[in-house]
C-alpha positions in Angstrom: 110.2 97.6 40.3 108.7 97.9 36.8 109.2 101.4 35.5 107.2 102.2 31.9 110.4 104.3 30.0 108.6 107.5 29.4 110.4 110.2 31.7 109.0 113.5 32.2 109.5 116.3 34.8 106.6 116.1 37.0 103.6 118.2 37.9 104.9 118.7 41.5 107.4 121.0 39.7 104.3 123.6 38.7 102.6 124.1 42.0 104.7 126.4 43.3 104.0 128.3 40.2 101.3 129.9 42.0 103.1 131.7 44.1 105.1 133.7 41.9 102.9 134.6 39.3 102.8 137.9 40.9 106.1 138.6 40.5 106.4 138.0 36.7 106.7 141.0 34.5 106.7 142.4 31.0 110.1 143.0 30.8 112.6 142.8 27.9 114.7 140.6 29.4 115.2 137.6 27.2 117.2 134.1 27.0 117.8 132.1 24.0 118.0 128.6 22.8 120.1 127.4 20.3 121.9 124.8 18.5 122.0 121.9 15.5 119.8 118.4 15.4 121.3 116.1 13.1 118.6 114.0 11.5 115.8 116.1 11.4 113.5 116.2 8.5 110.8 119.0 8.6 110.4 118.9 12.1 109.2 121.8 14.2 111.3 122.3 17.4 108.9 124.4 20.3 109.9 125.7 23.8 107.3 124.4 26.0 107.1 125.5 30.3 104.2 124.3 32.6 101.6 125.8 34.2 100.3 125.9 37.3 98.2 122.9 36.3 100.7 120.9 35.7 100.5 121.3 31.6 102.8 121.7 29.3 102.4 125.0 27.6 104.2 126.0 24.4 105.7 129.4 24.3 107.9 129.9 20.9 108.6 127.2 17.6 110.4 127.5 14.4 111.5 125.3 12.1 115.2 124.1 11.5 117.4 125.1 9.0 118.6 122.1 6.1 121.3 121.5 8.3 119.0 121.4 11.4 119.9 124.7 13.5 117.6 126.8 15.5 117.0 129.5 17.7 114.8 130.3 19.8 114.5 133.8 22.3 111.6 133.9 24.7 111.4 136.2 27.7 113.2 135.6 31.0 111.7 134.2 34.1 111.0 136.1 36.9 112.4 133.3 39.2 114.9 130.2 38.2 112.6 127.6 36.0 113.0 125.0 33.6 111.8 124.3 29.9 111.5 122.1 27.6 112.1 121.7 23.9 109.7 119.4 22.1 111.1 117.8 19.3 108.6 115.4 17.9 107.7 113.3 20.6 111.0 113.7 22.0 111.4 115.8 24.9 114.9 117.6 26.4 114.6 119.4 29.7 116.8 122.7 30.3 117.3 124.8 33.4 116.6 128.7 33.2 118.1 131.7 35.4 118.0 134.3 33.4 119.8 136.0 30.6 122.3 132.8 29.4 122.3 130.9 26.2 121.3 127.2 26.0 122.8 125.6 23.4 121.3 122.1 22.7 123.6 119.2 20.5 121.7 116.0 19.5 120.3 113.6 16.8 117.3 112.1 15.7 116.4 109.2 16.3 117.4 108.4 20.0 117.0 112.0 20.7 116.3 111.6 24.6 119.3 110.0 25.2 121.6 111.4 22.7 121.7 115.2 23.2 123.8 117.5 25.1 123.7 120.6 26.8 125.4 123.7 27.5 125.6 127.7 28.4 125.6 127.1 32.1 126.9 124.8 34.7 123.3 123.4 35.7 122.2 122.4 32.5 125.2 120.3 31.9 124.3 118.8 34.8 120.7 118.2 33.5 121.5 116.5 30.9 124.1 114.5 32.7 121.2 113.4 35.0 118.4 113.0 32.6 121.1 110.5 30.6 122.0 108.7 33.8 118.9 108.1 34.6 117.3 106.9 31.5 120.5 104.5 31.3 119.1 102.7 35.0 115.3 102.9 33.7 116.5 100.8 30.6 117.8 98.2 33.1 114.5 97.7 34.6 116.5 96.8 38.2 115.3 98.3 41.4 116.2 102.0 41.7 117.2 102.1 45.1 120.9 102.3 44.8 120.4 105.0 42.2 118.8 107.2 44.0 121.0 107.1 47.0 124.2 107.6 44.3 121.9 111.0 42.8 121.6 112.2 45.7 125.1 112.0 46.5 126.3 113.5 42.9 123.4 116.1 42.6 121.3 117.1 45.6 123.5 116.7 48.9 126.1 119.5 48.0 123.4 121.7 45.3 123.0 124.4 47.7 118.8 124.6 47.2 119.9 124.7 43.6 117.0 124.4 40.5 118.7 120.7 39.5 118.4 119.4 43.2 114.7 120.4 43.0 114.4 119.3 39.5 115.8 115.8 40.2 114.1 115.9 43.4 110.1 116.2 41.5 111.3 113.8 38.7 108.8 111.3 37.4 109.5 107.5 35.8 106.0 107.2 33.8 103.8 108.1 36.1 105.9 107.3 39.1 108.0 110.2 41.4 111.6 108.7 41.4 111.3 110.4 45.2 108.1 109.6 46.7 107.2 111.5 49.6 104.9 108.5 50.5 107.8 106.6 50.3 109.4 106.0 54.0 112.9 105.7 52.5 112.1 108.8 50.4 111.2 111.5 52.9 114.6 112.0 53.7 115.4 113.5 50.8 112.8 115.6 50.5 113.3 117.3 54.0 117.1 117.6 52.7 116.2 119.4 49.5 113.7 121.7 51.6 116.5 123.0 54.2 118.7 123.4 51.7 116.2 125.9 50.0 115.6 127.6 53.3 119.0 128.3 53.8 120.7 129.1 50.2 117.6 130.7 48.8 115.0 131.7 51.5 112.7 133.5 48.8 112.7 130.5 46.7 108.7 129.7 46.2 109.3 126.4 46.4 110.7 126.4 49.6 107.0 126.5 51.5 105.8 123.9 49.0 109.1 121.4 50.3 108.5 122.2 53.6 104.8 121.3 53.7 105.6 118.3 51.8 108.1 117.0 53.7 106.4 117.9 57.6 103.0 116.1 55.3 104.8 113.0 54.4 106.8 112.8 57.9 103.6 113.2 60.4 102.1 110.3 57.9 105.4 108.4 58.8 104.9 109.1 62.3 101.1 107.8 62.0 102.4 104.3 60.2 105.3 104.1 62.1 104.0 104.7 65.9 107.2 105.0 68.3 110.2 103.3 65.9 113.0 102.9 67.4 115.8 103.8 64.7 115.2 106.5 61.6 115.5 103.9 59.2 115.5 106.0 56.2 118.5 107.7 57.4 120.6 105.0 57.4 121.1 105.5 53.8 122.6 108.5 54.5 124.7 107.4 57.6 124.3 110.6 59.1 122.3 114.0 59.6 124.2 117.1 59.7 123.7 120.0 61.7 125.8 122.9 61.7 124.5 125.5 64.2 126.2 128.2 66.6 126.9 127.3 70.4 127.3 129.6 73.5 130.6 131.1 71.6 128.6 132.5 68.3 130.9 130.3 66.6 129.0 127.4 64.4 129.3 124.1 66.3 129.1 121.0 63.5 127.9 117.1 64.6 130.3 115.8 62.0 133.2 117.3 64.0 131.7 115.1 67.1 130.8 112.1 65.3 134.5 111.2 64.1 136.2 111.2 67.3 135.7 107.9 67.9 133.1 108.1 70.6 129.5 107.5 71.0 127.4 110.9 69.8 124.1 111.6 71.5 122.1 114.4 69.7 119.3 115.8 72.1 116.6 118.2 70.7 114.9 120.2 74.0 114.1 123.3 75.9 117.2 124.6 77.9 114.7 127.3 79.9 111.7 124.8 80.3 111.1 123.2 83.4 112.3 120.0 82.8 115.3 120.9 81.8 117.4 120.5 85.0 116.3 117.0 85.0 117.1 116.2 81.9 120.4 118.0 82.3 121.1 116.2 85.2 120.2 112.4 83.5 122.5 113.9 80.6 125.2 114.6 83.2 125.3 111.0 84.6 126.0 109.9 80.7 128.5 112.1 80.1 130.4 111.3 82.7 133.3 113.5 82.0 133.3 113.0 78.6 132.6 109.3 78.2 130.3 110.0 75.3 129.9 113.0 73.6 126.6 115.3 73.7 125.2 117.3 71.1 122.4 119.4 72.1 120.2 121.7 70.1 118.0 123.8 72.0 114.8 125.4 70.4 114.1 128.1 72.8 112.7 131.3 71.9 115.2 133.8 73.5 118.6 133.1 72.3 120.0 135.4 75.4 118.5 133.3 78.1 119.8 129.8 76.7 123.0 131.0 76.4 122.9 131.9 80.1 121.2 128.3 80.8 123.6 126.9 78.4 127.2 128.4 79.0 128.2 126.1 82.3 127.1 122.8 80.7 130.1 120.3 80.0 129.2 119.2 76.9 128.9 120.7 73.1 125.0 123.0 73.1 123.5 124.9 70.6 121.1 127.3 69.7 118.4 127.2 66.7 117.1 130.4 65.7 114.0 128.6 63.9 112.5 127.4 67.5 109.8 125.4 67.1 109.9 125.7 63.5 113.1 123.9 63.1 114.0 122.5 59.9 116.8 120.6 61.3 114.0 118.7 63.9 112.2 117.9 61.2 114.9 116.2 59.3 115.4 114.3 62.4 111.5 113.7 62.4 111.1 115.3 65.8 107.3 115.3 67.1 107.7 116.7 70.9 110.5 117.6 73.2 112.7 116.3 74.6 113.9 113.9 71.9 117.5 111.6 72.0 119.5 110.4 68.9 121.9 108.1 69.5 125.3 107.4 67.3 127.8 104.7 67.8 131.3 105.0 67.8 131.5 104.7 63.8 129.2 108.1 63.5 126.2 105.4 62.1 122.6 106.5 63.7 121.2 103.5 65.3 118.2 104.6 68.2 116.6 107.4 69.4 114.5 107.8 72.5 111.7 110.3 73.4 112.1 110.3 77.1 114.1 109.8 79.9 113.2 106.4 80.6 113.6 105.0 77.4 117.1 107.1 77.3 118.1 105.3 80.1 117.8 101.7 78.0 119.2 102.6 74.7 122.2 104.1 76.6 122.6 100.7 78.6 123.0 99.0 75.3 
């Protein structure tokens, strides 16, 4: 994969700008941006954030000092953003809550890679990414093992955090580093968008991941026809789900999937009509506990699955978002009901979307 080496935040990230224009205000609120540039000589430094277009708008400049300090104060957002400071035609992205002090360290020339940042815990982490990964564009290799390894350091832990977005809508040239039309990608992009739903439900960006992510997986679905095995999850060896069961008390697949026993993970209706046939097929599997049974029910009335629910043998739980579950859409479910099957190591390796085909994957 041949990556040109000009890295810039990309236009994905202003869409969502749209939807909080409303909410911006005139306020006094500021933040500032500071710091010292070694090597400057009559350079301007300006702080630049994009528009809904996706251009690059400058908001503040000034000039450094002989020994190459500035400061910049500009008004706060009205939701977590991030900036830029232009520097020639070098270019250091920041992250933006509200009120903090960035303080930027660097030297020209080499500016993109030699800077650092500080004043909060996610810009640190900016900078740490932005180094890291013009260090494995420089290499020109495949960035396939990176990704999986950012994912891991900065998105699967970030809480719906403004880094996990930013790395997330990251562009090599003009390249995403995460393509949703990527089937190895969309993954990631449904595990950025639940994590936004659930740590910061307000979030604007949080409609524009979802619609991405249900986007890129029905085209995945269209390419794909019935495939057997999530592929793209294998990178990720498995998909959590943490939801409560007929207790109240949050039920977690990881807990099931370590015990040493095959996991099944069924999505379905408990108060459909199907349902005691498929709980009856699930009952010949289980077999007293010869493999274990995860099942997430998307029913509408929480009461009446937990009455449905409460005599079954096996682990069952209950998703508030019904049949707008994020966590069926990580697992790229398309109609009901719909089988996941884990081996004994916790690894994904088939799913089935009916009975029948249950029947043979189980046999394996």
């Amino acid at each position: 994969m041949n990556f040109r080496k000009t890295i810039s935040f990309s236009v994905f990230a202003a869409i969502w700008m749209l939807a909080i224009l409303s909410l911006q205000s005139c306020g006094e609120r500021t933040f500032k941006v500071k710091g010292e540039i070694s090597g400057t000589s009559g350079d301007a430094v300006t702080i630049e954030k994009s528009d809904f277009h996706g251009n690059w708008q400058a908001l503040d400049s000034t000039w450094f000092s002989p020994n190459g300090s500035f400061s910049i104060s500009v008004p706060s957002p009205a939701a977590p953003d991030v900036y830029r400071l232009r520097i020639g035609k070098d270019f250091i992205y920041f992250p933006v809550d509200s009120t903090e002090t960035i303080i930027v360290k660097g030297t020209i020339p080499g500016l993109a890679t030699n800077y650092s940042l500080d004043g909060s815990e996610q810009a640190k982490l900016m900078a740490a990414f932005d180094h890291e990964l013009a260090a494995a564009v420089g290499t020109q290799a495949d960035l396939s093992a990176f990704k999986r390894q950012v994912f891991e350091k900065y998105i699967r832990n970030g809480k719906g955090s403004l880094l996990s977005y930013y790395v997330l809508t990251k562009t090599v040239g003009d390249t995403p580093l995460y393509n949703p039309e990527d089937l190895s990608d969309i993954n990631y992009y449904a595990a950025v968008a639940t994590a936004f739903k659930q740590f910061n439900p307000t979030d604007p960006r949080v409609r524009i991941l979802e619609e991405t992510a249900l986007r890129a997986l029905r085209e995945r679905n269209a390419k794909q026809g019935k495939q057997r095995v999530l592929q793209a999850d294998k990178e990720l060896t498995h998909i959590e789900i943490t939801l409560p069961g007929t207790d109240g008390k949050e039920k977690r697949l990881s807990s099931l999937l370590s015990n040493g026993k095959r996991t099944l993970v069924v999505f379905s209706l408990m108060n459909h009509t199907d349902a005691p046939i498929i709980n009856k097929v699930l009952s010949r599997h289980h077999k007293g506990g010869a493999i274990n049974i995860y099942q997430v029910s998307l029913d509408n009335d929480q009461y009446d699955w937990r009455e449905a629910a409460s005599n079954l043998p096996w682990t069952n739980v209950f998703d508030p978002e019904g049949d707008r579950s994020s966590t069926a859409l990580k697992y790229n479910v398309s109609k009901l009901p719909a089988f996941f099957l884990y081996n004994a190591k916790g690894e994904l390796v088939d799913r089935a979307d009916n009975l029948d085909d249950l029947d043979k994957i189980m046999s394996k």
